[in-house]
C-alpha positions in Angstrom: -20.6 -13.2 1.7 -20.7 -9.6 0.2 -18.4 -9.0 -3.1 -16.4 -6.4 -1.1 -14.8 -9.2 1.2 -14.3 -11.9 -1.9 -12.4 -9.1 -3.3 -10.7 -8.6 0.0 -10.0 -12.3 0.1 -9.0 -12.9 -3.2 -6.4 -10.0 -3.0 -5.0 -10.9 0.2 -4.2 -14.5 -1.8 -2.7 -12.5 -4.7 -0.4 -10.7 -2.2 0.4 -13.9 0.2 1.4 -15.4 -3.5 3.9 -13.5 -4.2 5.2 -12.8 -0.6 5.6 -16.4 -0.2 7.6 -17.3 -3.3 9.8 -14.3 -3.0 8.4 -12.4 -6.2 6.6 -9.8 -4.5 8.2 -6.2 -5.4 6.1 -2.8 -3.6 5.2 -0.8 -5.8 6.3 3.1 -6.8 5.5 5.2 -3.3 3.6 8.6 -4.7 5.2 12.1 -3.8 3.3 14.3 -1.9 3.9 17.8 -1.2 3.6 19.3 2.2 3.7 22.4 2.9 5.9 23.7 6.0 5.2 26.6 8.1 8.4 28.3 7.2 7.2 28.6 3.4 8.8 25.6 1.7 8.0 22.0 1.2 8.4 19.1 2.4 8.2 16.1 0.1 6.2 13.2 1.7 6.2 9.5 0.1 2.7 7.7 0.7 2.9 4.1 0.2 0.2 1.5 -1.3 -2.5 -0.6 0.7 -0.9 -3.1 -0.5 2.8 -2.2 0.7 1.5 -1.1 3.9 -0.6 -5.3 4.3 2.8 -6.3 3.6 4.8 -4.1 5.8 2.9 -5.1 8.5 3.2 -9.1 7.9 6.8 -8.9 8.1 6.6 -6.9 11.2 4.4 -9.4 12.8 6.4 -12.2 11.8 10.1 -11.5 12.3 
């Protein structure tokens, strides 16, 4: 196996960890500015990797 997906793996367990026993908190979302065609900006929020693994478990299982 490659070191990129024993990585993978070993941060998948990491993130099933604390998912499972109810300690698992996302982390701060960073602010992104976007500009709008009117002239101003819009403030966009880009979430984690992480968050986004986790978002999607949830979905899938409830």
């Amino acid at each position: 196996m490659s070191s990129r997906w024993l990585i993978l793996k070993a941060n998948l367990y990491k993130l099933w960890n604390r998912m499972s026993s109810g300690s698992y908190f996302p982390a701060p979302v960073k602010a992104v500015a976007i500009p709008k065609k009117s002239g101003g900006e819009r403030i966009l929020g880009i979430p984690t990797v992480e968050d986004r693994i986790a978002q999607m478990v949830v979905k899938m299982e409830f």
